[in-house]
KOLMAR-286596 format. One record per atom (N, C-alpha, C): atom name; x, y, z. Coordinates in Angstrom, 2 decimals, decimal comma. Layout:
N
@atom = CA xx = X yy = Y zz = Z
...
END
This chain:
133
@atom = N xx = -42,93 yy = -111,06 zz = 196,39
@atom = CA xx = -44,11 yy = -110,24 zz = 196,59
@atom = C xx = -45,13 yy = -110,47 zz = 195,47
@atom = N xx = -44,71 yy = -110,80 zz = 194,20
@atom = CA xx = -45,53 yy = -110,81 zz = 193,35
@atom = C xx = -46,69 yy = -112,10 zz = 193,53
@atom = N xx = -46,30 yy = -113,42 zz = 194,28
@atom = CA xx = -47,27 yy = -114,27 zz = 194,38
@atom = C xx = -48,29 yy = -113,72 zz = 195,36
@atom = N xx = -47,68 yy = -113,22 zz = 196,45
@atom = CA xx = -48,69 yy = -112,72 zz = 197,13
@atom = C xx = -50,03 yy = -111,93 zz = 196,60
@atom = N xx = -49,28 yy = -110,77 zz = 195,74
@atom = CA xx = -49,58 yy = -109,88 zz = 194,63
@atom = C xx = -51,15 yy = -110,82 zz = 194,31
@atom = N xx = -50,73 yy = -111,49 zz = 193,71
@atom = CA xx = -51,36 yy = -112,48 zz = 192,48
@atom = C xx = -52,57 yy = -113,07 zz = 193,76
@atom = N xx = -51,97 yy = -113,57 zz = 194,98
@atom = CA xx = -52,92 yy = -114,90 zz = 195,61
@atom = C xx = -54,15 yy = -113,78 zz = 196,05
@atom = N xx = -53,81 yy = -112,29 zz = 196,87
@atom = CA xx = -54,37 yy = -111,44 zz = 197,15
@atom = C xx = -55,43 yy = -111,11 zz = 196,05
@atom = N xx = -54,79 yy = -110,75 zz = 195,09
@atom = CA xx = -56,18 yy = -110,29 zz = 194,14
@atom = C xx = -57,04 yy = -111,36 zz = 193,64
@atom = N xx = -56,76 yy = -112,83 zz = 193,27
@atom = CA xx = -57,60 yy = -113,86 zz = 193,39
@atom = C xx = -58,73 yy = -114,16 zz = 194,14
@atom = N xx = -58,14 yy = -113,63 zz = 195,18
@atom = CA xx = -59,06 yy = -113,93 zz = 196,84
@atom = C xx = -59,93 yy = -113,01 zz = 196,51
@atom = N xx = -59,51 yy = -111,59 zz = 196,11
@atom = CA xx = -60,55 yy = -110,57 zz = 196,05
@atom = C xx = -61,28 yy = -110,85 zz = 194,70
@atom = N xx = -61,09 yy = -110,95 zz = 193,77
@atom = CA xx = -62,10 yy = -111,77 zz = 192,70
@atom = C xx = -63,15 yy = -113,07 zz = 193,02
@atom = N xx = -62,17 yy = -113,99 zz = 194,51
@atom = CA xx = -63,43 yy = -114,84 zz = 194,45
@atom = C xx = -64,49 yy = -114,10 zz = 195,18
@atom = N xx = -63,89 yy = -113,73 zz = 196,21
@atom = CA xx = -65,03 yy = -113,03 zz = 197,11
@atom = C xx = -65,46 yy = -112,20 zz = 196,49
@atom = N xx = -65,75 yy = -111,16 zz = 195,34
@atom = CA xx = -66,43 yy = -110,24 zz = 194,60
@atom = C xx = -67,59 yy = -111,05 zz = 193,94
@atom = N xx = -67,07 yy = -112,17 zz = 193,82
@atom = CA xx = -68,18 yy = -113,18 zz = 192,60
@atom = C xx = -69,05 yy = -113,94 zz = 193,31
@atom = N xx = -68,21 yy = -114,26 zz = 194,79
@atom = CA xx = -69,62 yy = -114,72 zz = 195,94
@atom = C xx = -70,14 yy = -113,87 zz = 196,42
@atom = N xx = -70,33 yy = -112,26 zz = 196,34
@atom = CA xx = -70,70 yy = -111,67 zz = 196,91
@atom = C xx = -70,67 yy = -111,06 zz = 198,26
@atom = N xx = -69,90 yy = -111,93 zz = 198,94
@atom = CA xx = -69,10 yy = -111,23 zz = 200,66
@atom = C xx = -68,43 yy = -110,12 zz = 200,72
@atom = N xx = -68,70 yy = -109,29 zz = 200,78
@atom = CA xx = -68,58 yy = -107,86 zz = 200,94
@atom = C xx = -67,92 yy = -108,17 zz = 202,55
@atom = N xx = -68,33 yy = -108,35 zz = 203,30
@atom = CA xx = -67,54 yy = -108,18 zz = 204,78
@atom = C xx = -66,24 yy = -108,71 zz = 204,16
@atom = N xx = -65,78 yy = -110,41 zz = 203,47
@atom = CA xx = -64,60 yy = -110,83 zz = 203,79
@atom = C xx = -63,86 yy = -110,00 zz = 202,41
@atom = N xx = -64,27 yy = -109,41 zz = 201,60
@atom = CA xx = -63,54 yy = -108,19 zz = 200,96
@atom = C xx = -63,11 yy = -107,66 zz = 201,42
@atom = N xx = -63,75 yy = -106,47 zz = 202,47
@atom = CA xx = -63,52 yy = -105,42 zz = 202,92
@atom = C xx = -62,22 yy = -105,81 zz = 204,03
@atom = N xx = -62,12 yy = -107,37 zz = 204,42
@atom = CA xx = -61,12 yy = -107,51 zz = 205,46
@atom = C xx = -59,80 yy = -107,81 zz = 204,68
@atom = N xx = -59,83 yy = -107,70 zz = 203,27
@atom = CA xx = -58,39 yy = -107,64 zz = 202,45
@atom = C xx = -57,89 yy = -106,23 zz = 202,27
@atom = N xx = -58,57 yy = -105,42 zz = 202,42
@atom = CA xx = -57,89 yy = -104,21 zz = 202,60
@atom = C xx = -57,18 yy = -103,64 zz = 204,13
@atom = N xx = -56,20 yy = -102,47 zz = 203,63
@atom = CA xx = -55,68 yy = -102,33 zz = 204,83
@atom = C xx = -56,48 yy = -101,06 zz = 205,64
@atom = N xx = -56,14 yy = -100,91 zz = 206,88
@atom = CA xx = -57,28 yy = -99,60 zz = 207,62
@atom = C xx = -57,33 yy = -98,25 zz = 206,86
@atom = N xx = -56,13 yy = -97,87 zz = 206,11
@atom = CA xx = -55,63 yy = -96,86 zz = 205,68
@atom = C xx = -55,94 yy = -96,78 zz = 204,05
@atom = N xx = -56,51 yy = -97,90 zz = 203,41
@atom = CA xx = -56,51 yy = -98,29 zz = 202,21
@atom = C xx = -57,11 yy = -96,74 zz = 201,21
@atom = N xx = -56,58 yy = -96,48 zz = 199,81
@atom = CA xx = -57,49 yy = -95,14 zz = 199,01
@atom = C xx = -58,22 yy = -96,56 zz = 198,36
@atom = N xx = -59,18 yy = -95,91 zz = 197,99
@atom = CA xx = -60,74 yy = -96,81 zz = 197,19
@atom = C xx = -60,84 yy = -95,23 zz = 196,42
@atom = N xx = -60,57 yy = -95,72 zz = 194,77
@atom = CA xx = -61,58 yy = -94,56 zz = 193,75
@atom = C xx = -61,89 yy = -95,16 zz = 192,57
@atom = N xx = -63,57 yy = -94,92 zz = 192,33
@atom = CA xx = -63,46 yy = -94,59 zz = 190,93
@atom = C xx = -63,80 yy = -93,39 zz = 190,40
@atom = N xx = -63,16 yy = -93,08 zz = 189,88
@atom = CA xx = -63,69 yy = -91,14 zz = 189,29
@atom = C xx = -64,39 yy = -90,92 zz = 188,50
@atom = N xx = -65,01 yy = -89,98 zz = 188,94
@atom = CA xx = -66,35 yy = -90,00 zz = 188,45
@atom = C xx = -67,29 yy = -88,80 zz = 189,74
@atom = N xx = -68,23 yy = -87,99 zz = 188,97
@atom = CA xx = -69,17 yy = -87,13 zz = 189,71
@atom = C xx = -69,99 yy = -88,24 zz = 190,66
@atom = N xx = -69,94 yy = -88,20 zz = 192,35
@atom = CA xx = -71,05 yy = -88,97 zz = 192,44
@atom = C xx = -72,39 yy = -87,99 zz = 192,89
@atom = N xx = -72,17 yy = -86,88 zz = 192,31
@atom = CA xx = -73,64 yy = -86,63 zz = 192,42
@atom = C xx = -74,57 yy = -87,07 zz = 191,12
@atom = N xx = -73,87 yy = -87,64 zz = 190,51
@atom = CA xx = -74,30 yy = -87,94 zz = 188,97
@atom = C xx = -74,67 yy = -89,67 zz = 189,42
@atom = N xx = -73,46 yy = -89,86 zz = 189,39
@atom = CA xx = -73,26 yy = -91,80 zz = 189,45
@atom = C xx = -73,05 yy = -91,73 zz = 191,26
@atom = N xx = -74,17 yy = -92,38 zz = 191,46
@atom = CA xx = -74,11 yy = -92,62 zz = 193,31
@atom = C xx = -72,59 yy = -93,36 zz = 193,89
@atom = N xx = -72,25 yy = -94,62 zz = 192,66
@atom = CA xx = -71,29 yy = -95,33 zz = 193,46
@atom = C xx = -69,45 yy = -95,19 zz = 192,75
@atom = N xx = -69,68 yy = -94,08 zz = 192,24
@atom = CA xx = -68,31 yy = -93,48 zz = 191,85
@atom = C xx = -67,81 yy = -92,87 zz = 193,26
@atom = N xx = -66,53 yy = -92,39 zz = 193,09
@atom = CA xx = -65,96 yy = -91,45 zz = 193,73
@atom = C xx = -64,74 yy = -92,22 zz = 194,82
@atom = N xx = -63,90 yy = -91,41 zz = 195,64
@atom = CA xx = -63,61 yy = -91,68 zz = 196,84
@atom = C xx = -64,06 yy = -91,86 zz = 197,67
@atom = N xx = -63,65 yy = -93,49 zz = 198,88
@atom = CA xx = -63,94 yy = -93,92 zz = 199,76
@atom = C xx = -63,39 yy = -94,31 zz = 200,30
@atom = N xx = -63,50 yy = -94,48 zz = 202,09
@atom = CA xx = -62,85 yy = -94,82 zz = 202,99
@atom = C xx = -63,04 yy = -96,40 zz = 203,04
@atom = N xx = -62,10 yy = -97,27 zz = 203,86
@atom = CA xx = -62,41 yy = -98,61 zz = 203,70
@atom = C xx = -64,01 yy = -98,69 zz = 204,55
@atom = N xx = -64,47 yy = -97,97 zz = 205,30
@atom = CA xx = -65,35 yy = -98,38 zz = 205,78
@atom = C xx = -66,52 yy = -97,37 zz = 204,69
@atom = N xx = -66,36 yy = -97,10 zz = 203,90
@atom = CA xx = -67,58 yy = -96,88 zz = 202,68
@atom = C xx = -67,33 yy = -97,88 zz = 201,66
@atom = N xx = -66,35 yy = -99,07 zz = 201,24
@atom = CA xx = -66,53 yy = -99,81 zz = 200,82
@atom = C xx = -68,40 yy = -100,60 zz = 200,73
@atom = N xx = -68,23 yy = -101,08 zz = 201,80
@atom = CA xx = -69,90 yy = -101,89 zz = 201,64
@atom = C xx = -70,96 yy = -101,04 zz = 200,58
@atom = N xx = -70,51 yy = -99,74 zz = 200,97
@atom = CA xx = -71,77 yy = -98,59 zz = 200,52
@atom = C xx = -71,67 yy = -98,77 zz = 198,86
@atom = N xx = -70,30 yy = -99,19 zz = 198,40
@atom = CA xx = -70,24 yy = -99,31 zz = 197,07
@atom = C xx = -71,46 yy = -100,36 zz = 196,35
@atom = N xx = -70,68 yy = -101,45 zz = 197,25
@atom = CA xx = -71,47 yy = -102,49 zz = 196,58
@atom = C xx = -73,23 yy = -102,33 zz = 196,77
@atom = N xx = -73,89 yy = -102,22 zz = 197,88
@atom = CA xx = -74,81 yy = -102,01 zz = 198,40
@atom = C xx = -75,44 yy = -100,92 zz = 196,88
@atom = N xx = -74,92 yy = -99,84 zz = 196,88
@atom = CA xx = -75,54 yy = -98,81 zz = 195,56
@atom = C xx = -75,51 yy = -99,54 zz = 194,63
@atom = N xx = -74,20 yy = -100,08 zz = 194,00
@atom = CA xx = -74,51 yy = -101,03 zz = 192,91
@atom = C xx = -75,58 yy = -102,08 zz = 192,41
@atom = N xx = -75,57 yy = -102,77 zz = 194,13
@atom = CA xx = -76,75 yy = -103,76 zz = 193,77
@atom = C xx = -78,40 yy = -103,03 zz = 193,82
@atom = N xx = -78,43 yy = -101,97 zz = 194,45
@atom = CA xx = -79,59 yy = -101,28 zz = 194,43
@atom = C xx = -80,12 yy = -100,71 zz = 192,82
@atom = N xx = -78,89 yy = -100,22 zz = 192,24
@atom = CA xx = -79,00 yy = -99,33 zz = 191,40
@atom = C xx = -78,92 yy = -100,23 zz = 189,97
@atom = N xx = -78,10 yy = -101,04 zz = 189,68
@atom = CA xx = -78,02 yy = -101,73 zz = 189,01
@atom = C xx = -78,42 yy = -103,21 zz = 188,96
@atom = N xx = -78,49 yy = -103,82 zz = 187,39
@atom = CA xx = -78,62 yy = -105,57 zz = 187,07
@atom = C xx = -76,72 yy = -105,50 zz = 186,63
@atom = N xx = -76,22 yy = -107,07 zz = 187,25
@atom = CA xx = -75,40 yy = -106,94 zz = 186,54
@atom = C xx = -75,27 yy = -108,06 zz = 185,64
@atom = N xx = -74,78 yy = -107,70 zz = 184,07
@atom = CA xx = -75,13 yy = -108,63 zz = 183,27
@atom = C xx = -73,45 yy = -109,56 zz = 182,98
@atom = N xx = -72,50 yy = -108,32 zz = 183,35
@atom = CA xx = -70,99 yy = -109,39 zz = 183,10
@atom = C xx = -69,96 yy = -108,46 zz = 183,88
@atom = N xx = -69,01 yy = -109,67 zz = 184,15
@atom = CA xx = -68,16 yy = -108,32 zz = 184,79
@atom = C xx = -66,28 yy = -109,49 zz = 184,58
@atom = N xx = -66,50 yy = -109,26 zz = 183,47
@atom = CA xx = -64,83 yy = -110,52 zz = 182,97
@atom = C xx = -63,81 yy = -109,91 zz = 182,89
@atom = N xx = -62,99 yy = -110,34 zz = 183,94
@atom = CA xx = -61,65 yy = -109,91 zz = 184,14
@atom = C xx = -60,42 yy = -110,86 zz = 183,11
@atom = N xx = -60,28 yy = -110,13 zz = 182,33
@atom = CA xx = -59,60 yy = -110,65 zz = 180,54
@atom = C xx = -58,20 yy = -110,89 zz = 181,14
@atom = N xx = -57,80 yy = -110,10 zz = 182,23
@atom = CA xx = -56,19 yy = -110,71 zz = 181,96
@atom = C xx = -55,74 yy = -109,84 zz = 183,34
@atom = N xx = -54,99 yy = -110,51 zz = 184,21
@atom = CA xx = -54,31 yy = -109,78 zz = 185,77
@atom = C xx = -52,38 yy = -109,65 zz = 184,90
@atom = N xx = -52,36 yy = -108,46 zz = 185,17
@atom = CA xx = -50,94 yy = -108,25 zz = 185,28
@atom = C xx = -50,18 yy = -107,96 zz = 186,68
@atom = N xx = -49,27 yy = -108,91 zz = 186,96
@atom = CA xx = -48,62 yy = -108,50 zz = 188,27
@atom = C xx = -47,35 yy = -108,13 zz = 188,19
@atom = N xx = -46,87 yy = -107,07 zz = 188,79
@atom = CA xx = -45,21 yy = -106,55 zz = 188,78
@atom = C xx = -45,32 yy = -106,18 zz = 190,61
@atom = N xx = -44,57 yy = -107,40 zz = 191,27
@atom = CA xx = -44,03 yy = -107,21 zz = 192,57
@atom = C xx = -45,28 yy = -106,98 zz = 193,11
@atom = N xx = -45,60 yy = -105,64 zz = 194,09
@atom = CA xx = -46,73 yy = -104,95 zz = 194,54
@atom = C xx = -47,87 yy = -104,58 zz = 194,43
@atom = N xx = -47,55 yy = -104,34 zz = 193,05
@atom = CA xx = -48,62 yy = -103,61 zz = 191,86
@atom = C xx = -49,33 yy = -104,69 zz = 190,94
@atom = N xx = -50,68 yy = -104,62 zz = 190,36
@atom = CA xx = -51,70 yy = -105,76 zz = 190,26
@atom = C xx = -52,38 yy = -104,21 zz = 188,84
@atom = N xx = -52,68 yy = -105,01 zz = 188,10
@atom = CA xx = -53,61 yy = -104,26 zz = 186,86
@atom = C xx = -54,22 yy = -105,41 zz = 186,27
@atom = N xx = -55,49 yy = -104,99 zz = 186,54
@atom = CA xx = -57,13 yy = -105,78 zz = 186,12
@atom = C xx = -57,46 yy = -105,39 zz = 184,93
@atom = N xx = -57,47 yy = -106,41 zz = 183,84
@atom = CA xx = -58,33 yy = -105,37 zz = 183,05
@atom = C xx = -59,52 yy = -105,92 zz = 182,25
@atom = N xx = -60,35 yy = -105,82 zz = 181,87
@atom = CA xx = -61,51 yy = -106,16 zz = 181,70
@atom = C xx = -62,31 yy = -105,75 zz = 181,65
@atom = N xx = -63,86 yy = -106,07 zz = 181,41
@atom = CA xx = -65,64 yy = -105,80 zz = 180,93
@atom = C xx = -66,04 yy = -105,89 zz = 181,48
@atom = N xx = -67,00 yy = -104,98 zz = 181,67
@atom = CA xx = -68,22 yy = -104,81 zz = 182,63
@atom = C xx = -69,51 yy = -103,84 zz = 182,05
@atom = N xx = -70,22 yy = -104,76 zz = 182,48
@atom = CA xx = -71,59 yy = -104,68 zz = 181,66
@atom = C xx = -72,84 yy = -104,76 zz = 182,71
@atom = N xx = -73,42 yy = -103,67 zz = 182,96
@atom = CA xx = -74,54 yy = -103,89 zz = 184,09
@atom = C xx = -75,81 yy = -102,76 zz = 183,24
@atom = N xx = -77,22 yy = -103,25 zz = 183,85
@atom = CA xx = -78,39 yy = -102,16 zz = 183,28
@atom = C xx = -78,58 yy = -101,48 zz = 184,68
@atom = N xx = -79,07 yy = -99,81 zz = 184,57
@atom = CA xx = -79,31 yy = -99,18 zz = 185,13
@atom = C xx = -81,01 yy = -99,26 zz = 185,31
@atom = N xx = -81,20 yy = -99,70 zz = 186,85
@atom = CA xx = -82,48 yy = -100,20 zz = 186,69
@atom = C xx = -83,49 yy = -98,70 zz = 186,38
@atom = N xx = -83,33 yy = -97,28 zz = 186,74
@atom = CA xx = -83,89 yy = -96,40 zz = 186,73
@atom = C xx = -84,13 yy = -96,21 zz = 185,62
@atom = N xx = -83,09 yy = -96,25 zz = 184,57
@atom = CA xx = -83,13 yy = -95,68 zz = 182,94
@atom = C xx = -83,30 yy = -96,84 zz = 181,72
@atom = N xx = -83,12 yy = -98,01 zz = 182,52
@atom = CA xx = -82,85 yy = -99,31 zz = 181,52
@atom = C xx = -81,70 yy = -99,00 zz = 180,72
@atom = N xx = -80,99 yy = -98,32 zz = 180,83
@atom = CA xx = -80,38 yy = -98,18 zz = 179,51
@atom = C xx = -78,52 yy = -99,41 zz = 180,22
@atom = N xx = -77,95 yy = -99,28 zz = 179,34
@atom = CA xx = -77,03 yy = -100,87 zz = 179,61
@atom = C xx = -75,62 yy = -99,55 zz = 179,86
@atom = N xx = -74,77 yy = -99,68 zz = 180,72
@atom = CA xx = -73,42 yy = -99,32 zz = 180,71
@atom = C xx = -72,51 yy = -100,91 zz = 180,38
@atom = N xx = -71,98 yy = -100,68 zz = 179,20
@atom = CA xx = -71,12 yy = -101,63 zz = 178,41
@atom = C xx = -69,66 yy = -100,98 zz = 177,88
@atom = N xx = -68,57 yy = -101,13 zz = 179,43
@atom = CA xx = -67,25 yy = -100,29 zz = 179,25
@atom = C xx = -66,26 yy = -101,29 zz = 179,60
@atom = N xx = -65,04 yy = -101,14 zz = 178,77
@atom = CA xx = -63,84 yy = -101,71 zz = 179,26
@atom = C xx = -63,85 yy = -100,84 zz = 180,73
@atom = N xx = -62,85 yy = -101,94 zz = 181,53
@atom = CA xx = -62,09 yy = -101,15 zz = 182,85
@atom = C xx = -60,59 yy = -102,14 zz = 182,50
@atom = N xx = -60,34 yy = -101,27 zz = 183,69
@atom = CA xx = -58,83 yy = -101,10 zz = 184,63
@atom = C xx = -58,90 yy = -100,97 zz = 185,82
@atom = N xx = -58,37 yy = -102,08 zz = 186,76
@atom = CA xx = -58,04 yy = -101,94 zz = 187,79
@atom = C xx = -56,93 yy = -101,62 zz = 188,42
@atom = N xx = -56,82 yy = -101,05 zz = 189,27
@atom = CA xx = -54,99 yy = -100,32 zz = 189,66
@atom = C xx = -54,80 yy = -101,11 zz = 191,62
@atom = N xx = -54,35 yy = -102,00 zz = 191,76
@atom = CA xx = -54,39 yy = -102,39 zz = 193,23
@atom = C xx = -52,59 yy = -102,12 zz = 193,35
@atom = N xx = -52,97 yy = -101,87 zz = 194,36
@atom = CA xx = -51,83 yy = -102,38 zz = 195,29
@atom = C xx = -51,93 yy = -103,24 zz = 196,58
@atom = N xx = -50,88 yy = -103,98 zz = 196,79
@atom = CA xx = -50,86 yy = -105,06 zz = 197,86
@atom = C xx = -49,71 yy = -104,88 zz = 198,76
@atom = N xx = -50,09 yy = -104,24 zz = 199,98
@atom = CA xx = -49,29 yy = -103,65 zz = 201,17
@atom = C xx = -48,17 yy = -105,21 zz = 201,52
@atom = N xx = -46,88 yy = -104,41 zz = 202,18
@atom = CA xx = -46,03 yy = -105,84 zz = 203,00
@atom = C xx = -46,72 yy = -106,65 zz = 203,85
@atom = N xx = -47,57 yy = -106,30 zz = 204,37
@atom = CA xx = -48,85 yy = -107,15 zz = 205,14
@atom = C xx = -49,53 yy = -108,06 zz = 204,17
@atom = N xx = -49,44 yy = -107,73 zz = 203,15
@atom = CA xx = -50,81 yy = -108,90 zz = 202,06
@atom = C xx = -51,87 yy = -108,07 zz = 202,17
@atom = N xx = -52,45 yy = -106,98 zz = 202,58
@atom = CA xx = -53,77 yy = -106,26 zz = 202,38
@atom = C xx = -53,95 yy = -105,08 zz = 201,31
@atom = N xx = -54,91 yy = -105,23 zz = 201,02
@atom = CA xx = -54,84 yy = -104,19 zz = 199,90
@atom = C xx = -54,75 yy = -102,66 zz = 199,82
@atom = N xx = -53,58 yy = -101,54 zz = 199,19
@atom = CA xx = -53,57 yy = -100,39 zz = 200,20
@atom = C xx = -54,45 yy = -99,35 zz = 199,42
@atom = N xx = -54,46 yy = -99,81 zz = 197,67
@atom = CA xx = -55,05 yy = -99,17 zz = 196,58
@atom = C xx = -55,47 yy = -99,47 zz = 196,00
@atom = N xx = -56,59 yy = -98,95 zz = 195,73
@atom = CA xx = -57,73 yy = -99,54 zz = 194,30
@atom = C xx = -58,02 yy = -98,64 zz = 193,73
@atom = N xx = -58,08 yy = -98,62 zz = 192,64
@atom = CA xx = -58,49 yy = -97,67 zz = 191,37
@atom = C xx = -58,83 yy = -98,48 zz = 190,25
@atom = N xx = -60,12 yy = -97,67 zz = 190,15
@atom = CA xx = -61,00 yy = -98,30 zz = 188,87
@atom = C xx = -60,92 yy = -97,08 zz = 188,02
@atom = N xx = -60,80 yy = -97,49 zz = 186,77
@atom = CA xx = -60,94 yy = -96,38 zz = 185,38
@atom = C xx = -61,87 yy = -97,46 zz = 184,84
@atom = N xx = -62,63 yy = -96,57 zz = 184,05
@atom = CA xx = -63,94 yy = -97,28 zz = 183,34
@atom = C xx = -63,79 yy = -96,08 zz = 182,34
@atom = N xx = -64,98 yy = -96,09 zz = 181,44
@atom = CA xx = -65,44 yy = -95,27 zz = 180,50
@atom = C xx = -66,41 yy = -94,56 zz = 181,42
@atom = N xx = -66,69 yy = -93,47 zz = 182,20
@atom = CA xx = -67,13 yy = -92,19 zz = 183,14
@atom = C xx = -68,07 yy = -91,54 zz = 182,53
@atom = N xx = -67,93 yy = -91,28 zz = 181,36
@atom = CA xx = -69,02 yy = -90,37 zz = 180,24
@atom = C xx = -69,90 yy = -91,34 zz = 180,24
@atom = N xx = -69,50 yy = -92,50 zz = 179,72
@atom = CA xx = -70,93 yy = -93,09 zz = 179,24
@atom = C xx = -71,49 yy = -93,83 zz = 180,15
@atom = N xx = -70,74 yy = -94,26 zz = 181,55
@atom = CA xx = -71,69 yy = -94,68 zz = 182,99
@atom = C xx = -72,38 yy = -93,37 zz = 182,75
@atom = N xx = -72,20 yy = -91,69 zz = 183,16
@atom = CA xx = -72,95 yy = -90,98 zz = 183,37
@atom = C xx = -74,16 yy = -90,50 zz = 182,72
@atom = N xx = -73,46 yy = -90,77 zz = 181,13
@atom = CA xx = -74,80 yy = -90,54 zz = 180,38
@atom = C xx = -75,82 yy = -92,35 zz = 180,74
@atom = N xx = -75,45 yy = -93,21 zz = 180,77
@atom = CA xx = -76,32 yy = -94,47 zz = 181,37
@atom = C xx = -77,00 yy = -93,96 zz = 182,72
@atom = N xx = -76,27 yy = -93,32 zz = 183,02
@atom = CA xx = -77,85 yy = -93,26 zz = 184,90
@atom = C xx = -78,46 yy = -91,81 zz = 184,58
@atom = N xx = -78,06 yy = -90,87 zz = 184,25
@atom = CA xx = -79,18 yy = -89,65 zz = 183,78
@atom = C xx = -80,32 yy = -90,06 zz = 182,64
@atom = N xx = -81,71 yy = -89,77 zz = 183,34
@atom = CA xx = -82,67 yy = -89,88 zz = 182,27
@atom = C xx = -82,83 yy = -89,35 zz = 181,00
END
C-alpha cells in the first residue's frame, strides 16, 4: 500500500503544479473529508469541504491570492497514511501583505488508490491576520 501511498500523492503534486483541478479532484474518493481549519468567514478558502467544493478552493485561492512558493520539503509514507510537509508562501492581493507559513499535509489513500483525507495545518493566525485589512 505504501507505493501506491507514495504514486497517489505524486500524481496529486503533479497535477497541483499544472494546475488541473478537474484531474485532482478525480483522485479523490466520492466520500473524501477536505479541511483546512481555519474561520472561513475570515479566510474565504479555509474550512471544510465536500469533494465537489474542492474546485471552489482553488478557484478562491487563485482569485484571492499571488502565489510566490509552495515546496513540499519532504513526503512521509507509512502504508495508507502520506504527511506533506512544507512552505508556502502566497500575497494577499486585497492587503498585499505576504502569508509565509510552514504546512502539513495529512492524506490518506483509500484500498481503491483515491484519496479519502486531506488535512492541511498551516500557521491560521497569521493567514488570518494576512487577509484582514
Amino acid at each position: 500500500m505504501g507505493n501506491r501511498t507514495r504514486d497517489v500523492v505524486n500524481e496529486l503534486l503533479k497535477r497541483i503544479g499544472e494546475g488541473d483541478v478537474p484531474a485532482v479532484v478525480e483522485l479523490f474518493a466520492d466520500d473524501a473529508d477536505w479541511e483546512i481549519p481555519g474561520d472561513p468567514e475570515i479566510v474565504p478558502w479555509v474550512g471544510r469541504r465536500t469533494v465537489a467544493g474542492i474546485p471552489d478552493f482553488f478557484r478562491t485561492m487563485g482569485e484571492l491570492t499571488d502565489r510566490e512558493l509552495f515546496d513540499v520539503e519532504r513526503v512521509v509514507v507509512d502504508g495508507p497514511n502520506a504527511v506533506l510537509i512544507g512552505r508556502a508562501r502566497v500575497v494577499v492581493r486585497s492587503t498585499g501583505k505576504t502569508i509565509d507559513t510552514p504546512f502539513a499535509v495529512d492524506i490518506v489513500v483509500n484500498p481503491e488508490g483515491r484519496i479519502s483525507r486531506y488535512y492541511m495545518f498551516e500557521d491560521s493566525w497569521g493567514v488570518a491576520q494576512a487577509v484582514r485589512p
